[in-house]
N, C-alpha and C positions, 0 to 999 in steps of 0.2 A: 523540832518540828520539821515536816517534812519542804526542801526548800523551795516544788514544786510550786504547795500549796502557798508558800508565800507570797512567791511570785503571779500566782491567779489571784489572789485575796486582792494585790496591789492593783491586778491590770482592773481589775472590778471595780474598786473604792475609782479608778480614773474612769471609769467608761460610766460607772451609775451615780449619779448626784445622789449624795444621802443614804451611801450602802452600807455607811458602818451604821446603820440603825435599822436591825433586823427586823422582818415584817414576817408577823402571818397572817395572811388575806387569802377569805376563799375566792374560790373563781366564780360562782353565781352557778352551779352545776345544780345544786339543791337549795336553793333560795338566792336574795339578792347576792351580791359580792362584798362583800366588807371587813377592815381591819377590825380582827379579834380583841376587842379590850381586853385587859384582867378584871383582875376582884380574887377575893377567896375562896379557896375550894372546900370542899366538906369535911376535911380535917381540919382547918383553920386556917392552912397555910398561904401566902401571897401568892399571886400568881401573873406575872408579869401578862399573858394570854391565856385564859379560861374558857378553853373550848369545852362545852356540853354538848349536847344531842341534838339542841336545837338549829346545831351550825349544818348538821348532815343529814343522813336518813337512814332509820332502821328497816331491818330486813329481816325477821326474826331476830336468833342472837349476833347478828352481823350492823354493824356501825360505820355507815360510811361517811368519809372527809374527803373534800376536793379542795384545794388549797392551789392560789397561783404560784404564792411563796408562802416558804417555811421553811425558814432559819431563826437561832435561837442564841443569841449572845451571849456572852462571858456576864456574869449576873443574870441575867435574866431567868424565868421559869414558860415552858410551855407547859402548860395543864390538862389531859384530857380527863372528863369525867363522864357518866351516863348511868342509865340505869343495870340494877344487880344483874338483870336479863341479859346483858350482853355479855358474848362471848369474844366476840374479835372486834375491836376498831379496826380498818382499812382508812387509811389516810394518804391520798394519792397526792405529788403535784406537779403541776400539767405546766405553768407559768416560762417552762423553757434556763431556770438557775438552780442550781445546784443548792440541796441542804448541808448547811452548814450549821453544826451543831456545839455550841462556847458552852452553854448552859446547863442549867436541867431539862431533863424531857420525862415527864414523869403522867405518871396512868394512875387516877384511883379506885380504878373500876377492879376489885379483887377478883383475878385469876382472871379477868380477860387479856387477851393478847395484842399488842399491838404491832401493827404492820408499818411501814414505813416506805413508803413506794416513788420513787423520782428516778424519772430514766434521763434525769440530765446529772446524776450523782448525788452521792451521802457521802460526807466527812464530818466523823465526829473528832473534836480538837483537842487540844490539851484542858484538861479539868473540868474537862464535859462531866455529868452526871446522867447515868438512867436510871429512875425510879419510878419503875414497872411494877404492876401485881398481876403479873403474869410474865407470859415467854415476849420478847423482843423479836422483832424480824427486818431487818435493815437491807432493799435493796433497789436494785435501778434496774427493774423489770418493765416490759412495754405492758405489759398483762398480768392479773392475778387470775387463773384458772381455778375451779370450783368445781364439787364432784356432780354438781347437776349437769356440768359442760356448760354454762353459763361461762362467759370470758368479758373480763371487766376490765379495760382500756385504762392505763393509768396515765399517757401523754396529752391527750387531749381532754378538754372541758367538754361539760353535754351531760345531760339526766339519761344515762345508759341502764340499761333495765339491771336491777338489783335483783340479789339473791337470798333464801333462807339459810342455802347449802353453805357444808363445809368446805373453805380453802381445801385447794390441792395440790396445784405447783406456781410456780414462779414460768412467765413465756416470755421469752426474749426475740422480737425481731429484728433487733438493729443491727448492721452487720460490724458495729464495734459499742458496747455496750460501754457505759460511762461506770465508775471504777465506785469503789466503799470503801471506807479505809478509815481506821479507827487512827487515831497520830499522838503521840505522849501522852494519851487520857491515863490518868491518875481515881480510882477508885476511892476517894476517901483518904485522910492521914493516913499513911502508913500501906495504904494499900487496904483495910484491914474493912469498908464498907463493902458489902454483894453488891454485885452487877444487875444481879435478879434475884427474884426469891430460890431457895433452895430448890434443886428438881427440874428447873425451868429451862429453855431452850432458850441458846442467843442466833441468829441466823445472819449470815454477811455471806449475799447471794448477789455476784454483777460481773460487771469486767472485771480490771484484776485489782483483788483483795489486799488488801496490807494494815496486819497489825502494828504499828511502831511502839518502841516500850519508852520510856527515860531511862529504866538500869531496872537489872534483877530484885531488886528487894521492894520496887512498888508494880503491885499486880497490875497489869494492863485490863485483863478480864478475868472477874473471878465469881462462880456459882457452885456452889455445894451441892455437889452432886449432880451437876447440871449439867446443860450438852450445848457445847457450841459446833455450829456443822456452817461450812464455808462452800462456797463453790464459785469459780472464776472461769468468765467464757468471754470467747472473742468472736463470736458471732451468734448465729438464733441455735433457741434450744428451748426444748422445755425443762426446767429442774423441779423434781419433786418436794413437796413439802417436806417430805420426809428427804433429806440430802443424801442418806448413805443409798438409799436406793436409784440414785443416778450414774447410772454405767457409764462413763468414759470412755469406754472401746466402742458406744455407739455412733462416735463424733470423729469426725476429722481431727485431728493434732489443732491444726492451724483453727478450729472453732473454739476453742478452750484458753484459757487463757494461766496469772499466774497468782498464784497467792504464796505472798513474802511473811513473813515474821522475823520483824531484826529488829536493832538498835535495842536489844536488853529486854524486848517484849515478853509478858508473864501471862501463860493463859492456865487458868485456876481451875480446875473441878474436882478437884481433889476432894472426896468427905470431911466431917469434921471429927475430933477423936469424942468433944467432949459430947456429941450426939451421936455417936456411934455407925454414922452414915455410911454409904459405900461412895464409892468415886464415882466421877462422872463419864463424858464419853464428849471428846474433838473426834469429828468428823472432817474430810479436808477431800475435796474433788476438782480438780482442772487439769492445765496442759504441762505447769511446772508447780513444784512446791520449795520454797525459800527460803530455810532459816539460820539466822546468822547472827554477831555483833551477841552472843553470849546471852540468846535468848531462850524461853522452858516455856515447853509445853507439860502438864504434870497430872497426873489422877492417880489419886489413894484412896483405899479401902481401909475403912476402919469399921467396918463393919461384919458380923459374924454370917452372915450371907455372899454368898458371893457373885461379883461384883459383873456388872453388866458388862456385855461381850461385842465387841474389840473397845477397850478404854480410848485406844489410839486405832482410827482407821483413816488411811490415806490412800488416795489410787489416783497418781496423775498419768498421762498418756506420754509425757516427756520426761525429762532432768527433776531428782526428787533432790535435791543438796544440804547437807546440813554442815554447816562451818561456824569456825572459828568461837569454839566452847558451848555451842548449841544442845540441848538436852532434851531427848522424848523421853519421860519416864512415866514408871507405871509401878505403882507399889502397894502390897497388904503392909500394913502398916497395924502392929499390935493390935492385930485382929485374927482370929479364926475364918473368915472368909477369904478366898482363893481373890487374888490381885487382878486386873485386869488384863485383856489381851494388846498388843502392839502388832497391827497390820498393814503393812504398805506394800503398795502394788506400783512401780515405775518401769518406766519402761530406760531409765538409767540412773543409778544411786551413787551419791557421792557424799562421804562421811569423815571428813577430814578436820586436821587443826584443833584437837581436841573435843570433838562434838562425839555426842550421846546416844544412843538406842537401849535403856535397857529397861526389864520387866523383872522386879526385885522383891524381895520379901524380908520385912524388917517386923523382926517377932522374939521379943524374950524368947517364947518357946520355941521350939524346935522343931514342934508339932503343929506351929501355928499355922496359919493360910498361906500357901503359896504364891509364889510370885506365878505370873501372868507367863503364856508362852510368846514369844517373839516369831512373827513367819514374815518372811521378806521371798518377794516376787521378785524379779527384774527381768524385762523383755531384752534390753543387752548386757554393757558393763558394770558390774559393781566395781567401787573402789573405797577400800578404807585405808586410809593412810596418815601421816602425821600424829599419830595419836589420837586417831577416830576409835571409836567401841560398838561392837556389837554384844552386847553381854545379856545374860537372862540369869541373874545371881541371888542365890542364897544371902541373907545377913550382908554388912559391912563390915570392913575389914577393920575401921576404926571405930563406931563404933554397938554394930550388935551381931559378932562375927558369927556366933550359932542361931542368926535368924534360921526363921523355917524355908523350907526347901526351892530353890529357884526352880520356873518355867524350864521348856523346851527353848533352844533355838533354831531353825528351820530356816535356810536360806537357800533359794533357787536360782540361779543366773546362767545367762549364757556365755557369759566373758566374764574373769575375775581377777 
């Protein structure tokens, strides 16, 4: 765990009587204020907090939660449920503490989305659980922006006028924005439980972003076929809901901030073979990007279509660095569809100590799908050194050496 967080967990438990006993109480924005009891939810399952509809207020298919706190202990379950009609929970909290997430956090509303909004921070901890039936969105925005241009305040308490309209971006006013950071969460034994339903989007949108792993072989985050997209800022901005479409060259350097991936961190979207799926797509936007401590980011196509474009997209406005046995990969994988893309945009790349870029194709046939092409930007120095790789390869040399045909690699810089 990260030593930070220990150190705040401790100054907390001294400064709040009774803080190792996580609370969710709403703020009284849509009805009185009160701590959430449990009970069962509609699958049968216990629920330490059983939050329904009745706690917020609909807006068509939009669901809102105001909460002064919401955090969720190691054992515990937070619960949301409502009706089939909803399409997004929004669940803000205004209370001024940071979510701290031990537990489960779990939606049974199928295929709604939940939002998770605290602009005093989200840490999710070691052997947190999310079990969503829909996409997750985790961040510490001041606002959620909506396409009627309705703008919904998530720092402060108040019955602020509600919308029918679909989310649109995440608004940040603060000129240092409170961090998300996922820390040793462990997915299930083995790794081997979804993040989310297949398809589904995981969002970690605030200051600066850090995936922590425990070691390579338990996935930190893992969705089939799925898309995790990050974005890290250190002052206001708006980021779209959609993440790949937030430009970085629109921002100052110093407004962006950093998103790390270390300590053995595993982010999954890889397809499945035995559904035949395609791979998914990481997304990554701020001022540096971090990975280190022999961490993978990874998306496979095992599907006979080919596979969504850039698998791998990064664009920081500073230092992109990948060290010490770090791995972007991108592979068709005993498939007839074409591997996905690997794209980063830095404005300095550093790829050292045996760390990874490559876009491969692993195919009995010869003829199978290709691997994915590799384009690499850099506004000044690249360097690959120590046994860094920049590779875009056919097969394995150990073992499926006449895989099908590897990508292009495309590299641009101004200093090399």
């Amino acid at each position: 765990m990260l030593s930070r967080s220990i150190v705040a967990g401790l100054l907390l438990a001294v400064a709040l009587p009774g803080a190792g006993q996580a609370q969710v109480v709403t703020d009284g924005s849509y009805g009185p204020p009160t701590a959430v009891p449990g009970g069962t939810d509609v699958n049968g399952d216990a629920a330490t907090y059983l939050i329904d509809e009745s706690y917020g207020e609909q807006q068509g298919g939009n669901l809102f939660h105001s909460f002064e706190e919401f955090s969720v202990q190691d054992g515990e379950t937070a619960t949301f449920e409502g009706p089939a009609s909803v399409d997004n929970v929004f669940s803000r909290v205004t209370g001024g503490l940071p979510s701290d997430i031990f537990g489960v956090l779990r939606s049974t509303i199928q295929g709604a989305n939940l939002f998770l909004l605290n602009p005093s921070g989200v840490y999710i901890g070691p052997d947190a659980r999310l079990d969503v039936a829909g996409s997750f969105h985790a961040s510490t925005a001041d606002a959620m922006h909506f396409d009627d241009e309705t703008v919904w305040q998530t720092g402060e308490p108040g019955p602020l006028d509600l919308t029918a309209a679909n989310p649109s971006a995440f608004g940040f006013t603060s000129p240092d924005p409170a961090p998300v950071t996922i820390d040793e969460t462990v997915v299930g034994v083995g790794g081997v439980r979804e993040t989310l339903p297949p398809g589904e989007t995981l969002s970690l949108v605030g200051g600066d972003v850090t995936i922590a792993g425990r070691n390579a072989v338990f996935q930190s985050v893992r969705i089939e076929s799925g898309t995790v997209q990050i974005a890290s800022l250190a002052g206001p901005a708006v980021v779209p809901l959609d993440v790949s479409s937030f430009d970085v060259s629109e921002l100052s350097p110093d407004a962006l901030g950093t998103v790390r991936v270390t300590d053995g961190a595993f982010v999954n979207v890889e397809g499945s073979f035995a559904n035949t799926s395609p791979g998914g797509r990481v997304v990554v936007r701020g001022g540096r990007f971090v990975m280190d401590g022999a961490s993978q980011i990874s998306s496979a196509n095992f599907s006979d279509q080919d596979a969504g474009q850039p698998a791998v997209d990064v664009e920081v406005a500073g230092l992109a660095s990948l060290d010490e046995g770090s791995i972007v990969l991108s592979t068709s994988f005993i498939a007839d569809g074409r591997g996905g893309d690997v794209r980063l945009r830095a404005g300095e790349l550093e790829v050292r100590n045996g760390a990874t870029v490559n876009a491969r194709s692993l195919n009995f046939d010869p003829a199978g799908g290709t691997g994915g092409d590799i384009d690499i930007q850099v506004g000044g120095r690249l360097r690959v050194d120590s046994g860094g790789q920049l590779a875009a390869t056919p097969g394995d040399p150990l073992s499926l050496p006449d895989g099908g045909p590897g990508g292009e690699l495309v590299v641009r810089a101004d200093l090399v």
